[in-house]
C-alpha positions as CSV (number, residue, x, y, z in Angstrom):
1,X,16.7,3.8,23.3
2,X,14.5,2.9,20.0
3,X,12.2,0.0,20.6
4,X,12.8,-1.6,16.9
5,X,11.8,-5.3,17.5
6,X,8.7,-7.1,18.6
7,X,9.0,-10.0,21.1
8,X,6.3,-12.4,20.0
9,X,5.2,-15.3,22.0
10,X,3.0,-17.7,19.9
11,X,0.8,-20.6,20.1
12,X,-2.6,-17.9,20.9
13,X,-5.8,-18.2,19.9
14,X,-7.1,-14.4,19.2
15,X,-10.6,-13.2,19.7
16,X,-12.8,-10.2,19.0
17,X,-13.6,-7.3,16.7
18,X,-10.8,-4.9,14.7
19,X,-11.3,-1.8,13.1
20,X,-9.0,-1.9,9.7
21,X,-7.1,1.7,8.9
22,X,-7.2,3.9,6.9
23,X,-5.5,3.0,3.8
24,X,-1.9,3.9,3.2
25,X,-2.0,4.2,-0.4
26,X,-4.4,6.2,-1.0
27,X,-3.9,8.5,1.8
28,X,-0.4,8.7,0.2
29,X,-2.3,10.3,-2.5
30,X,-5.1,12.1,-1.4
31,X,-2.5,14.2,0.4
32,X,-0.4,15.0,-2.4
33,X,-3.2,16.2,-3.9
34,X,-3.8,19.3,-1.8
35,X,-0.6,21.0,-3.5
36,X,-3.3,21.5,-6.5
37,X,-5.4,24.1,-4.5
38,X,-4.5,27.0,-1.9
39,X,-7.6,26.3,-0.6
40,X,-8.3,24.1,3.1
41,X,-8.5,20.4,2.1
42,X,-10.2,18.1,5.0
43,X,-9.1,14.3,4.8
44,X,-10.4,12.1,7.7
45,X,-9.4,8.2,8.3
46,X,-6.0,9.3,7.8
47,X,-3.7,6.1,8.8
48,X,-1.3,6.9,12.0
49,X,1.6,5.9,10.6
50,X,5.1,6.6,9.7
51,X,4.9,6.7,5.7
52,X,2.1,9.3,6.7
53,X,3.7,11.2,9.1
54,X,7.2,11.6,6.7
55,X,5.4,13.0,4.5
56,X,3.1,15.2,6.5
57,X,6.6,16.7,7.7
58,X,7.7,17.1,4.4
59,X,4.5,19.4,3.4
60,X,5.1,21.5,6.4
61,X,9.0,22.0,5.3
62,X,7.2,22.9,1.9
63,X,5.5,25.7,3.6
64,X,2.0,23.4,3.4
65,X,-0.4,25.2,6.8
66,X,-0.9,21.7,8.4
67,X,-3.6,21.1,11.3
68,X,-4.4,18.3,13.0
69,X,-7.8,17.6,14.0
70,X,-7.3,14.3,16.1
71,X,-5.1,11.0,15.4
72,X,-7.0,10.6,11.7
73,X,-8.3,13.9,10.3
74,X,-6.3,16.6,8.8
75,X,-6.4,20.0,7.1
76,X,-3.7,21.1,4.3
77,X,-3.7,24.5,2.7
78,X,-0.9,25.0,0.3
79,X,-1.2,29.1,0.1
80,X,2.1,29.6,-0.5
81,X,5.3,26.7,-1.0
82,X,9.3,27.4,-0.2
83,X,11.1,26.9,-2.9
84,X,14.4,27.7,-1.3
85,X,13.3,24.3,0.9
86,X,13.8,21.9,-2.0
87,X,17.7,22.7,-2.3
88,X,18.0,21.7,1.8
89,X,19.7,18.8,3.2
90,X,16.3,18.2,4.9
91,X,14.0,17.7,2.0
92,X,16.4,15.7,0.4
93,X,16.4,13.1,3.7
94,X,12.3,13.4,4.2
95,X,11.8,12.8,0.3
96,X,14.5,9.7,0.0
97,X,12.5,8.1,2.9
98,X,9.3,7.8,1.5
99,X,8.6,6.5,-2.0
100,X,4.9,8.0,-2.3
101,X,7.0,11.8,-2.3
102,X,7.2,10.8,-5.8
103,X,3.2,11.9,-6.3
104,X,4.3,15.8,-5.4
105,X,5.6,15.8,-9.1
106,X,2.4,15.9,-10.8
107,X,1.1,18.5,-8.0
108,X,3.7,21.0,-8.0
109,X,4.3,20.8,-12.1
110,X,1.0,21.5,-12.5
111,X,0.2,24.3,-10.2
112,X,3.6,26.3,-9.9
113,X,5.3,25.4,-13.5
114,X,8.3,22.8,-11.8
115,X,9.1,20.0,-9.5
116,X,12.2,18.9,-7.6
117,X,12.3,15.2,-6.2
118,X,15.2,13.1,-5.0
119,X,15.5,8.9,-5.6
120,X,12.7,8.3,-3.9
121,X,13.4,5.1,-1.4
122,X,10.4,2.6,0.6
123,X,10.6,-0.9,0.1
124,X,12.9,-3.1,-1.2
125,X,10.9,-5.1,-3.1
126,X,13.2,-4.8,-6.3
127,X,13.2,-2.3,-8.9
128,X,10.8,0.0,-9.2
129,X,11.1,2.2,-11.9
130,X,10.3,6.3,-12.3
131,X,9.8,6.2,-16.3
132,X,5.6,5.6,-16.3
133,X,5.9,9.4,-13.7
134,X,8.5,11.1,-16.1
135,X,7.3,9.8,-19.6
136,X,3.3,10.5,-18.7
137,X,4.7,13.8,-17.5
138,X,6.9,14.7,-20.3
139,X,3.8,14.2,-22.8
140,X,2.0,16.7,-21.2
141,X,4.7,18.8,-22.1
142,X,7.1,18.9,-18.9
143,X,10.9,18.7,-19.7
144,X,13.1,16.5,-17.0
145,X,16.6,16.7,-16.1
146,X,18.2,14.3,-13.7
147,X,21.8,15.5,-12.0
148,X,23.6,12.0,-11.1
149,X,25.8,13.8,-8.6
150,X,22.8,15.1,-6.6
151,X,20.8,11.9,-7.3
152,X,17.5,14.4,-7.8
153,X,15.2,15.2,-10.8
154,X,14.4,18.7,-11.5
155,X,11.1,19.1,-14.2
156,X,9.8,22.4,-15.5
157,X,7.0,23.3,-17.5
158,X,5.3,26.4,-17.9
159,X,1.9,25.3,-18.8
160,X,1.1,21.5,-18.8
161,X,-0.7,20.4,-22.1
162,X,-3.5,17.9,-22.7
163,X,-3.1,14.9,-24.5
164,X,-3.7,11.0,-25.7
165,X,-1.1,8.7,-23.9
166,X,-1.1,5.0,-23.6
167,X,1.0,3.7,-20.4
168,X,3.3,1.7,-20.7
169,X,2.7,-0.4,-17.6
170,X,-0.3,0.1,-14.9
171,X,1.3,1.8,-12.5
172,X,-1.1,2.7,-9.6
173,X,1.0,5.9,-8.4
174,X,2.1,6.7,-12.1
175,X,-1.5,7.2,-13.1
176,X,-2.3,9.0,-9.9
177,X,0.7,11.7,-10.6
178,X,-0.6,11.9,-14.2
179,X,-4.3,12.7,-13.4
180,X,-3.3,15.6,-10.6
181,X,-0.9,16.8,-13.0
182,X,-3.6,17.0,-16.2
183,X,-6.3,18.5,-13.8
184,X,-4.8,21.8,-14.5
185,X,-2.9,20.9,-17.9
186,X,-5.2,23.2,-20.9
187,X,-7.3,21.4,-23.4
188,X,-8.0,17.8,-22.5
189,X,-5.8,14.6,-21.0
190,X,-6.9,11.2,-22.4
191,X,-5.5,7.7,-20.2
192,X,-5.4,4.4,-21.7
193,X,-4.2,1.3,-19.6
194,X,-4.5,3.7,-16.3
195,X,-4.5,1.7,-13.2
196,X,-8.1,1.6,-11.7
197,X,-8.1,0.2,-8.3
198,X,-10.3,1.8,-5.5
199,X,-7.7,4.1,-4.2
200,X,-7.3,5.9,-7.9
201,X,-10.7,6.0,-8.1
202,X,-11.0,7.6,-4.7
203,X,-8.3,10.1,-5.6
204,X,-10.4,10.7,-8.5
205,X,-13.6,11.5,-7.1
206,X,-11.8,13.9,-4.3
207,X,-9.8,15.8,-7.7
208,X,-14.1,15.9,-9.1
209,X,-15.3,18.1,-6.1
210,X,-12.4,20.4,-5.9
211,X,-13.7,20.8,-9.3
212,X,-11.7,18.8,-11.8
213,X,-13.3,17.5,-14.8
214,X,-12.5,13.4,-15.0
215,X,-14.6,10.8,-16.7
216,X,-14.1,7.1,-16.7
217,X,-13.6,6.6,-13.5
218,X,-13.5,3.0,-12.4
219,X,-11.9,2.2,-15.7
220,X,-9.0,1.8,-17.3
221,X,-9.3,4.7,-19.8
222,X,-9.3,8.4,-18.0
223,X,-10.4,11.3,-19.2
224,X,-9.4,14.6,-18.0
225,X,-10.2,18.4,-19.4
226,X,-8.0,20.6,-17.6
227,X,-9.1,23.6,-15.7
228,X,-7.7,26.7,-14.4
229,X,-7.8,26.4,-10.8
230,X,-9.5,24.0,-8.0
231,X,-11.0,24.4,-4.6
232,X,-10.8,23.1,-0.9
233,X,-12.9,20.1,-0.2
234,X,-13.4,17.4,2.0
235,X,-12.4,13.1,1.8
236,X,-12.8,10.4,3.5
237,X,-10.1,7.3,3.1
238,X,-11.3,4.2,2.6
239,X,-10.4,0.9,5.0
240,X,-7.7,-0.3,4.0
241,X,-7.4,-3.7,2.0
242,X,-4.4,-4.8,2.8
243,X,-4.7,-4.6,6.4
244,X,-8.0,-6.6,5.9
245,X,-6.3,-9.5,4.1
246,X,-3.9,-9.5,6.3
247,X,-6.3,-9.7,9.2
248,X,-8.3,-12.9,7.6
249,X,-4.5,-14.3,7.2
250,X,-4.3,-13.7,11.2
251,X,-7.4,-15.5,12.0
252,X,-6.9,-17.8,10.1
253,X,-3.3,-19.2,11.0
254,X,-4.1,-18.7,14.4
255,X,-7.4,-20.5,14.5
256,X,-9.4,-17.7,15.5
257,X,-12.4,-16.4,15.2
258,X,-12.2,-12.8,14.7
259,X,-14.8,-9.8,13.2
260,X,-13.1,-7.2,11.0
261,X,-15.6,-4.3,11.1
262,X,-16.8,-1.7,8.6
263,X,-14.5,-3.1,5.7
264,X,-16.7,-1.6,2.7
265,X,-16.6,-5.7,1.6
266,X,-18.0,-4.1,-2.2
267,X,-14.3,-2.1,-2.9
268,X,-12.1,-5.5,-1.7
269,X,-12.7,-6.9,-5.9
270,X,-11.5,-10.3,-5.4
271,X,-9.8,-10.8,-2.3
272,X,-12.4,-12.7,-0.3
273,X,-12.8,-15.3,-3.2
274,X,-8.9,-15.8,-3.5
275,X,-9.0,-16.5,0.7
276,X,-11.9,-19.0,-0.1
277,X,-9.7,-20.9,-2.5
278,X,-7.1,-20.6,-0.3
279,X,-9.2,-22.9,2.4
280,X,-10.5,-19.6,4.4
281,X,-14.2,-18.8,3.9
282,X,-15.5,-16.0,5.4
283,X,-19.4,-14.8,6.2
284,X,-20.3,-11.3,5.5
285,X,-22.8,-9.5,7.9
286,X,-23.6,-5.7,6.5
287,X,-20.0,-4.1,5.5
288,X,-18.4,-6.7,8.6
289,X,-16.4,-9.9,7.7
290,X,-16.3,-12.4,9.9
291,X,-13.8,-14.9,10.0
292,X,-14.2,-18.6,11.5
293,X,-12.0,-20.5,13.6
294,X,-11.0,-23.0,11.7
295,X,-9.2,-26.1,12.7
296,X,-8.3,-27.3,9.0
297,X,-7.4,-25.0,5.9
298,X,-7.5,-27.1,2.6
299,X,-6.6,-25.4,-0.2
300,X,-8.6,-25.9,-3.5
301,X,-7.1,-27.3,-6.9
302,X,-8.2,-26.4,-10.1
303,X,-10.9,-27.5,-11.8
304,X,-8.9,-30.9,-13.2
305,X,-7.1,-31.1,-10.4
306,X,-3.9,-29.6,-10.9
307,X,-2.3,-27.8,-8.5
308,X,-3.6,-23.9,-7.5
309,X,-1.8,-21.4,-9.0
310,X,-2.2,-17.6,-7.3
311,X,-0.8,-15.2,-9.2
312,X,-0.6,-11.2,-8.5
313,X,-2.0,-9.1,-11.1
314,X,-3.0,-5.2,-11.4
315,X,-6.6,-4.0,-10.0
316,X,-8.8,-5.7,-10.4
317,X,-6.3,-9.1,-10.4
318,X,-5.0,-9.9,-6.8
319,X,-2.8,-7.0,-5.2
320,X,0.9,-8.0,-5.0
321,X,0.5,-6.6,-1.5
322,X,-1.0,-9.8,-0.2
323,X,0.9,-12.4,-1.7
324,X,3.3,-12.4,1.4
325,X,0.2,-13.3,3.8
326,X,-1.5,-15.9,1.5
327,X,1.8,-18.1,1.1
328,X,1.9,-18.1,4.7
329,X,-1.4,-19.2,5.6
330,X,-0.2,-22.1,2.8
331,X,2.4,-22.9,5.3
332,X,-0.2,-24.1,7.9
333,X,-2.6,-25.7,4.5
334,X,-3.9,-28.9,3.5
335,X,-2.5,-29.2,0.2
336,X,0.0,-27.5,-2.0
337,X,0.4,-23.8,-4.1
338,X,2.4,-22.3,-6.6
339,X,2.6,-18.3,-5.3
340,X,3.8,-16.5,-8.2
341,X,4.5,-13.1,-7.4
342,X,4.9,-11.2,-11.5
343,X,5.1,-7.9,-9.9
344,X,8.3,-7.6,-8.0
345,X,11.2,-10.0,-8.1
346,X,12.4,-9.0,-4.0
347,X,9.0,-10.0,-2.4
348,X,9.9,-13.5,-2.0
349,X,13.1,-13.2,-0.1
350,X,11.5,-13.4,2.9
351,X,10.6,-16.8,2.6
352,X,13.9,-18.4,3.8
353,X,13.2,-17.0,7.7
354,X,9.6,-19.4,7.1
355,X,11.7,-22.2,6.2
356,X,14.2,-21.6,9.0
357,X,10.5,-21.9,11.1
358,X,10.2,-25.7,9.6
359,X,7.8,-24.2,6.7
360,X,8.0,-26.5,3.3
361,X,8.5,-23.9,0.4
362,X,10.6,-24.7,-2.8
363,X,11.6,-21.1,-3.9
364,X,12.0,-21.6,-7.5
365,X,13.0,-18.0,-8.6
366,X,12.8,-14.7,-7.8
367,X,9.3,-14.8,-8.8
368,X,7.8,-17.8,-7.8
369,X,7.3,-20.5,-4.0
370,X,5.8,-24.0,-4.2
371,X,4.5,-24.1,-0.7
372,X,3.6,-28.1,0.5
373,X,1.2,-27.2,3.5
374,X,2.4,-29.0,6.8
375,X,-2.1,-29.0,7.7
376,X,-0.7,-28.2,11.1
377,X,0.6,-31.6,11.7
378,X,4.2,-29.8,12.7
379,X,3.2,-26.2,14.2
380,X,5.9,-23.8,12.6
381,X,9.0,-22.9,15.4
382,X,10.1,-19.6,17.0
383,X,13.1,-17.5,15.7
384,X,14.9,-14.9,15.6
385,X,14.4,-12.5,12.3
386,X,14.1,-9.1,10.7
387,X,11.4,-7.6,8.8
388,X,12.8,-6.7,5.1
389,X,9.9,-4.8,4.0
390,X,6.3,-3.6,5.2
391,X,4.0,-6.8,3.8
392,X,7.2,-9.3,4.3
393,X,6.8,-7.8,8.0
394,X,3.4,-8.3,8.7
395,X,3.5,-11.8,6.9
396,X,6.3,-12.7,9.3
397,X,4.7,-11.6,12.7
398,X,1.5,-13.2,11.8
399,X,3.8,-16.2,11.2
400,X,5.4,-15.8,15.1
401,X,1.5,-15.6,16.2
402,X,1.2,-19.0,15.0
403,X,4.5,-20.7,16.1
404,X,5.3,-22.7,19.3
405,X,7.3,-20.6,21.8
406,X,8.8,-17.0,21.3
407,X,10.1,-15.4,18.0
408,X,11.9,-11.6,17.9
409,X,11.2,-10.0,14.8
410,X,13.7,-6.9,14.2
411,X,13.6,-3.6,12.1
412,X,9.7,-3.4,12.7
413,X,9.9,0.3,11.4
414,X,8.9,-1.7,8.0
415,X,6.5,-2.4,9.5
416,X,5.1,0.8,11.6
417,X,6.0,2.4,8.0
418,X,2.7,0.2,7.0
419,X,0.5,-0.6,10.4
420,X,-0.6,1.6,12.8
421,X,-0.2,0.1,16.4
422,X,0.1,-3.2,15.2
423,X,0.9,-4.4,18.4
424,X,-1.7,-2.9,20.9
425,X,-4.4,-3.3,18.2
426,X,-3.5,-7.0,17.9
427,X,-3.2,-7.4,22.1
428,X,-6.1,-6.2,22.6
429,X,-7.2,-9.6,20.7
430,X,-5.8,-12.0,22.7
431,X,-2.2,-11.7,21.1
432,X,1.0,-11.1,23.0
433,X,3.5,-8.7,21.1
434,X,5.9,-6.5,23.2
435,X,8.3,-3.9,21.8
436,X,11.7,-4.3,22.7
C-alpha cells in the first residue's frame, strides 16, 4: 500500500540544527549536462528525491553508465545513447513526469545532431510555456517539429550555430538549455536578458571546467564560443534556497528557534531581507542562519506607511518558489500584505485550504492574496487537504505544524517530488509527521 499522506499533529515547538539539500534545480541541470561529454562526470550534494531519481532512470534508459556513490554523489558517463529508447512507451512516461527532462534538448542537439522530448509535465502552477527552449534553439540553427498525435517534439540539427539572441522572457531552464546547447554550437553564442540566478551560474562554471568557453557569468548577458568537444569533471550542488526559506518559514510559524547550517547565506540574494520585512529577523554566524523564537511577527509597511507589497520577480527579485511560505507566515502576522505572485497564475489556489484553517486572505485574482494577519490571537485549525504542487505542499504542512490538533495532508508525492525526507528530517526537530 503507498503511504501518500502525512498525518500531522500540530501545536509543537521545534528545536535544533538542519542540514538544507541539495538544490533541486540545479541538480536538475547539472545532470542534464553530462549528455555533453562521454566522459565520467562526478556531482556530489545530489538531492534524494523523486524529481531526481525520474530522471536519473531516464539517463539509464538512455543508455547513460550511472553509479552511485552513496545517497548524494553520482557518476554519469554518456559513452554511447539508445536512440531506439526514445520511440518507447517508457521514455515517453519517465519524460511526461518530470518537467526538468526538458534540459536534455539542448544536450542531445548539440552533441548527437537531434532531440526527442514529450509534453513535459511537474507542477501545476499554470502555463508554462516551451517557446524561450524551441525559439533560443531554433536560432542556433535547429529545426522543430511537433506531432500533435504523439504529443512529442522531434528537433534536428546537424551542427548548432553561434549567434546574438535576445530572450524573450528570463527563463531559468530556457537559458540553461541554450548555454549547453551553444557549448558545442561553432563560432560564438551571445545571451541577452539570460536568467542569472545561482543555479545558472553554477551550471555555468561546471560547463567552464569540462572546458566550455562562457563569459559573463553572474549576469544577465552570456557569452559562449563553442567548442568541439568537452571533458569529465567534478561539481558540487549548492544548498538549496528554497528549502532554506522554507525552513525560516517553519521556525517561524512555529515559534521555534531552529539553526539551519552551512546555507552559503552570500548565494540566498535577497531572501533574508524579504523574511526581515516580513517580521522574521534572522542572525548569521559563519555560513549558519539562525532563526529566533519568536512570540510576535509584525510585518513592516512601507516607508509612508502603506501597506507591504511582496512581489516575485526573476533572480535577483524574490523567487516565485517562496511566495507560498511567506503568505503563510502572514497568516500568523501582525499586520496585513499584498502577495502578488506575477510569475504563475496557479500558485495561489492553494490558499482556500488556509482559509478553510480560519486564515484571513482576500484572494483577489489569480495573481494576487491580501493576507490580514490573525498575530496568533486565533491559532489556525486542523484539516483535511491535498498538496497541489511541491511549494503549495510544503507551505501547507508547515501550516498543519502550526495548527491546533491534527491535519492529513494528501498526495505528498508533490511534495517528495521537492523534499527529501521531509518528515524524518523535520521529527528529528521536535515535529510529529507520520506517513499514512
Amino acid at each position: 500500500m503507498e503511504l501518500n499522506a502525512f498525518e500531522v499533529e500540530g501545536g509543537h515547538r521545534l528545536s535544533g540544527q538542519i542540514v538544507p539539500q541539495g538544490a533541486k534545480n540545479e541538480a536538475l541541470q547539472v545532470i542534464c549536462a553530462t549528455l555533453l561529454t562521454d566522459q565520467p562526470v562526478t556531482i556530489s550534494n545530489v538531492p534524494d528525491i523523486l524529481d531526481v531519481q525520474r530522471l536519473v532512470h531516464l539517463l539509464q534508459g538512455m543508455g547513460v553508465d550511472v553509479q552511485r556513490h552513496d545517497a548524494h554523489t553520482w557518476t554519469f558517463q554518456a559513452r554511447n545513447i539508445d536512440f531506439d529508447f526514445f520511440q518507447t512507451e517508457a521514455f515517453h512516461r519517465n519524460a511526461r513526469a518530470i518537467r526538468g527532462s526538458v534540459m536534455l534538448l539542448g544536450p542531445m542537439l548539440a552533441r548527437f545532431g537531434r532531440a526527442f522530448l514529450p509534453k513535459p509535465g511537474g507542477d501545476k502552477i499554470g502555463r508554462r510555456r516551451l517557446d524561450t527552449h524551441l525559439l533560443g534553439l531554433k536560432e542556433l540553427g535547429a529545426s522543430f517539429h511537433f506531432d500533435p498525435e504523439k504529443g512529442e517534439y522531434r528537433l534536428e540539427a546537424p551542427r548548432l550555430k553561434g549567434t546574438y539572441m535576445l530572450m524573450e522572457e528570463i527563463s531559468v531552464t530556457g537559458t540553461a538549455n541554450v548555454v549547453m546547447a551553444a557549448c558545442l554550437a561553432k563560432g560564438t553564442t551571445t545571451i541577452y536578458n539570460a536568467a542569472c540566478e545561482p543555479y545558472v551560474q553554477q551550471l555555468c562554471r561546471m560547463l567552464v571546467r569540462m572546458g566550455a568557453r562562457i563569459s559573463g557569468i553572474g549576469s544577465n548577458l552570456l557569452t559562449i564560443e563553442g567548442v568541439e568537444g568537452l571533458g569529465g569533471t567534478t561539481h558540487r550542488v549548492l544548498p538549496d534556497m528554497i528549502e532554506i526559506g522554507s525552513f525560516i518559514g517553519l521556525a517561524a510559524m512555529t515559534q521555534s528557534e531552529l539553526t539551519i547550517k552551512d546555507a552559503h547565506v552570500h548565494e540566498l540574494g535577497n531572501i533574508l531581507r524579504v523574511f526581515e520585512r516580513m517580521g522574521v529577523p534572522t542572525h548569521i554566524q559563519g555560513d549558519d542562519i539562525i532563526v529566533p523564537a519568536l512570540d510576535e511577527i509584525e510585518i513592516q509597511t512601507f516607508i509612508d506607511g502603506s501597506i507591504l507589497t511582496v512581489y516575485d520577480a526573476p533572480w535577483p527579485g524574490f523567487t516565485p518558489d517562496l511566495m507560498s511560505i511567506l503568505l503563510v507566515v502572514a497568516t500568523q502576522a501582525k499586520g496585513s500584505v499584498l502577495i502578488h505572485q506575477k510569475m504563475f497564475e496557479s500558485r495561489l489556489f492553494f490558499v482556500d485550504k488556509l482559509i478553510d484553517m480560519g486564515a484571513r486572505i482576500i484572494l483577489c485574482d489569480p495573481h494576487r492574496a491580501t493576507v490580514i494577519g490573525l498575530n496568533r490571537e486565533y491559532p489556525l485549525r486542523a484539516i483535511e487537504m491535498t498538496s497541489p504542487d511541491i511549494r503549495a505542499g510544503v507551505a501547507l504542512l508547515i501550516a498543519a505544524l502550526s495548527a491546533n490538533g491534527t491535519s492529513i495532508i494528501h498526495n505528498i508525492h508533490q511534495i517528495d517530488r521537492g523534499y527529501e525526507r521531509i518528515d524524518e528530517r523535520l521529527n528529528a526537530l521536535g515535529a510529529r509527521i507520520r506517513r499514512i
